[in-house]
C-alpha positions as CSV (number, residue, x, y, z in Angstrom):
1,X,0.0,0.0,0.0
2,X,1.5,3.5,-0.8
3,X,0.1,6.5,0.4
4,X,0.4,9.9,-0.6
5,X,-0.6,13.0,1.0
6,X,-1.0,16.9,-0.2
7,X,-3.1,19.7,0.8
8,X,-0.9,21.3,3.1
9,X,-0.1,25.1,3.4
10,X,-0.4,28.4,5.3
11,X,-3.7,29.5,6.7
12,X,-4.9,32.1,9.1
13,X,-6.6,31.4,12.0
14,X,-10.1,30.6,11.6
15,X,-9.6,29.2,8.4
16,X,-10.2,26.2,6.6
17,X,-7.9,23.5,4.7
18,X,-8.5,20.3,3.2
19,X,-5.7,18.0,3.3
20,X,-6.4,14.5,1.0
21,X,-4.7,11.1,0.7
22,X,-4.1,8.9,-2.4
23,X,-4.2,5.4,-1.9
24,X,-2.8,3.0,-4.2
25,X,-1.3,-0.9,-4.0
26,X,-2.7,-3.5,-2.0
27,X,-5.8,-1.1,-1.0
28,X,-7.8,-4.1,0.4
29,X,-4.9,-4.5,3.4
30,X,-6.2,-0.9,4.3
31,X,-8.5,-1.5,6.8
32,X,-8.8,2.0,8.1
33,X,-7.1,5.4,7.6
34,X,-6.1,7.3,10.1
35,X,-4.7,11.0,10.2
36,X,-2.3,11.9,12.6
37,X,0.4,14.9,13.1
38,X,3.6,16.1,14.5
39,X,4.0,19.5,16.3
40,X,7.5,20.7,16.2
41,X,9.3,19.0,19.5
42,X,6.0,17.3,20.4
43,X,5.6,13.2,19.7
44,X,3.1,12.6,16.6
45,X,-0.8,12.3,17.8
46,X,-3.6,10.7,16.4
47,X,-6.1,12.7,15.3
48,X,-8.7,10.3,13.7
49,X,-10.0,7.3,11.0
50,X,-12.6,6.2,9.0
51,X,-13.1,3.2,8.4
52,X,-13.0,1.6,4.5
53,X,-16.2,-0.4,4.3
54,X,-18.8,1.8,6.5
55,X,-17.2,4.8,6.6
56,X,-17.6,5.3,10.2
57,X,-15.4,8.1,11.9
58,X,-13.9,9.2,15.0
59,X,-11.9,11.8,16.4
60,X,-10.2,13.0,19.5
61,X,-11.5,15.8,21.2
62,X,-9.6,18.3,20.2
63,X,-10.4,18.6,17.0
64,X,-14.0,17.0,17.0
65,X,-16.5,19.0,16.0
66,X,-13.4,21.0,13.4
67,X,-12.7,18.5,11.5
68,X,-14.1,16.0,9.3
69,X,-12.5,13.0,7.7
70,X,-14.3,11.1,4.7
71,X,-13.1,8.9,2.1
72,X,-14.3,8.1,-1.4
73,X,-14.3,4.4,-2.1
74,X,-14.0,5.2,-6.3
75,X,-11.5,7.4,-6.0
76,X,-9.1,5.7,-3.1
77,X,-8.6,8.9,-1.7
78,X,-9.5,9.8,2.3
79,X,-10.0,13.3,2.9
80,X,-9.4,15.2,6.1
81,X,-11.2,18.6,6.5
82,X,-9.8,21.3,8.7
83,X,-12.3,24.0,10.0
84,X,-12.1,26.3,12.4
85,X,-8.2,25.9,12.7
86,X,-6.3,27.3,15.4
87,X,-2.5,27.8,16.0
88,X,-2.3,24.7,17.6
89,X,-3.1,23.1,14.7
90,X,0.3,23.8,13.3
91,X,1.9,20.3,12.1
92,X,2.8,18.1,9.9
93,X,0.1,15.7,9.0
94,X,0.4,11.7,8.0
95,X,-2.0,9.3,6.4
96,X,-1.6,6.3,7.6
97,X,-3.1,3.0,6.8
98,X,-4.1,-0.2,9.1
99,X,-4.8,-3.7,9.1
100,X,-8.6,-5.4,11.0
101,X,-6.3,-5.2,14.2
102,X,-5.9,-1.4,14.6
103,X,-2.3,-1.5,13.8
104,X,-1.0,1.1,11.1
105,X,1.2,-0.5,9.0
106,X,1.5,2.0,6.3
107,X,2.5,5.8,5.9
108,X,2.5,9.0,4.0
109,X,5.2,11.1,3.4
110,X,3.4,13.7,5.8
111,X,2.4,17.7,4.8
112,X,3.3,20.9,6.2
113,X,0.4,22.8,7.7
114,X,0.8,26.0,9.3
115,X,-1.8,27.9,11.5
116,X,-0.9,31.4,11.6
117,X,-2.5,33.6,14.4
């Protein structure tokens, strides 16, 4: 499975970006996508999924209710979009793939997004 991300960029505060992720390869051995990012110094969170077959999402709660993460089964692309955004939102954000068991196997190459206040 390869993944590629892109949508990154600069935004104000407030703003909105939509950040999407190609899938390609062995798309049935992804499971679920997840989103996650990497503030500078800070350890890389999760931030949410969907799930392939149902499209069933979840979030934490700090960006729940912000953002939104769908995919389109056609297209093998999973979407992730940012409202509201806020400076803490400043990161660089993976796609990430995983298997029935939860476990991400597979990454993007990650994009830059930058919340300025």
């Amino acid at each position: 499975v390869q993944l590629q991300a892109s949508g990154g960029g600069l935004v104000q505060a407030g703003g909105s970006l939509r950040l999407s992720c190609a899938v390609s390869g062995r798309t049935l051995s992804a499971y679920r996508m997840g989103w996650f990012r990497q503030a500078p110094g800070k350890d890389r969170e999760f931030v949410g999924h969907v799930i392939w077959s149902d499209g069933s999402t979840y979030y934490v709660d700090s960006v729940k209710g912000r953002f939104t993460i769908s995919r389109d089964n056609a297209k093998n692309t999973v979407s992730l979009q940012m409202n509201s955004m806020k400076s803490e939102d400043t990161a660089v954000y993976y796609c990430a793939a995983a298997n029935p068991l939860g476990t991400y196997l597979y990454w993007g190459q990650g994009t830059q997004v930058t919340v300025s206040s």
